[in-house]
C-alpha positions as CSV (number, residue, x, y, z in Angstrom):
1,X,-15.9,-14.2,10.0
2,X,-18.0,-17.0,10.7
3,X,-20.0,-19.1,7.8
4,X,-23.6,-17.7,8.6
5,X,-21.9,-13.8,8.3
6,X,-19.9,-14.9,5.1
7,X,-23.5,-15.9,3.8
8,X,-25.0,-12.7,4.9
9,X,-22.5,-10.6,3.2
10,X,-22.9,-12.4,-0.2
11,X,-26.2,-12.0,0.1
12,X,-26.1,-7.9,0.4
13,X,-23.7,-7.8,-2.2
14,X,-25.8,-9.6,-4.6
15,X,-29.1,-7.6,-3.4
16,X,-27.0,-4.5,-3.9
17,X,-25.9,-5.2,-7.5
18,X,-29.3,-6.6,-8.4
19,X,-31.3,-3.7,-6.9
20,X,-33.1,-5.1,-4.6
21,X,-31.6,-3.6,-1.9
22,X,-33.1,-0.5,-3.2
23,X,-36.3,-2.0,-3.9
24,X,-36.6,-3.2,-0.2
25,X,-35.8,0.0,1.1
26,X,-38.4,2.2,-0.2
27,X,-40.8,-0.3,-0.3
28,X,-40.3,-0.2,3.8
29,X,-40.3,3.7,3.0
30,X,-36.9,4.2,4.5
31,X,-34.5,6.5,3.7
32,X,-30.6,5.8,2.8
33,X,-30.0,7.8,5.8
34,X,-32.3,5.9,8.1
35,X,-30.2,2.6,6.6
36,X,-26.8,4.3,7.2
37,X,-28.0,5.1,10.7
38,X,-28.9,1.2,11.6
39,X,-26.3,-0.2,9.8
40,X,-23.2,1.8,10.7
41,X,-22.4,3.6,8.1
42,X,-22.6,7.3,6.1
43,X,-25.4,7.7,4.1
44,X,-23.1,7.9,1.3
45,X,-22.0,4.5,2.0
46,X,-25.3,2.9,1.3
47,X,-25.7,5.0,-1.9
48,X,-22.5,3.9,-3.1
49,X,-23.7,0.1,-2.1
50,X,-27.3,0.9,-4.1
51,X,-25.3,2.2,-7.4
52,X,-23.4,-0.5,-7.6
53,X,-20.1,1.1,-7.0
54,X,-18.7,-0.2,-3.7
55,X,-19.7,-3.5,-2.6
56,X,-20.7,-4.2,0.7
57,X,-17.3,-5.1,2.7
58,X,-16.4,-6.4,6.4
59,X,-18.6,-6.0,9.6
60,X,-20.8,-3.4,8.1
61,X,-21.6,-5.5,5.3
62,X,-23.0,-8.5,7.4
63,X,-25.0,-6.0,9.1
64,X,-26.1,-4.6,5.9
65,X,-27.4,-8.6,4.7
66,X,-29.1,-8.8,8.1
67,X,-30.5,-5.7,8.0
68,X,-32.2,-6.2,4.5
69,X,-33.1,-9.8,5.4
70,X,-35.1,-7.8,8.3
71,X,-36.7,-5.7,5.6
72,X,-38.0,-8.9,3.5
73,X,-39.1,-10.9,6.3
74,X,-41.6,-7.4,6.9
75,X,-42.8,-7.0,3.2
């Protein structure tokens, strides 16, 4: 894992415990699904993420950081 992926993945994980991984979500009127889908993951991955009971990990997680980071840019 490279630096700018190590940053990314902080990021989500923060976002995720924060709720503003949530926040970003439905504000771009997405669904966990729809998240999952880009992402890489099950849909009960990215619940799990949002609840604050599994934090982002590994490959999908960095996806997950650039994903939101996506959704921000957009709002």
């Amino acid at each position: 894992m490279n630096e700018r992926d190590a940053v990314l993945l902080v990021e989500a994980r923060s976002k995720s415990k924060s709720g503003k991984a949530r926040q970003s979500r439905e504000a771009s009127n997405l669904s966990r699904g729809e998240v999952a889908a880009v992402v890489g993951v099950q849909e009960s991955t990215v619940f799990r993420w949002e609840a604050g009971s599994r934090a982002p990990r590994g490959v999908p997680g960095v996806r997950y950081g650039r994903f939101l980071r996506l959704l921000e840019a957009q709002q």
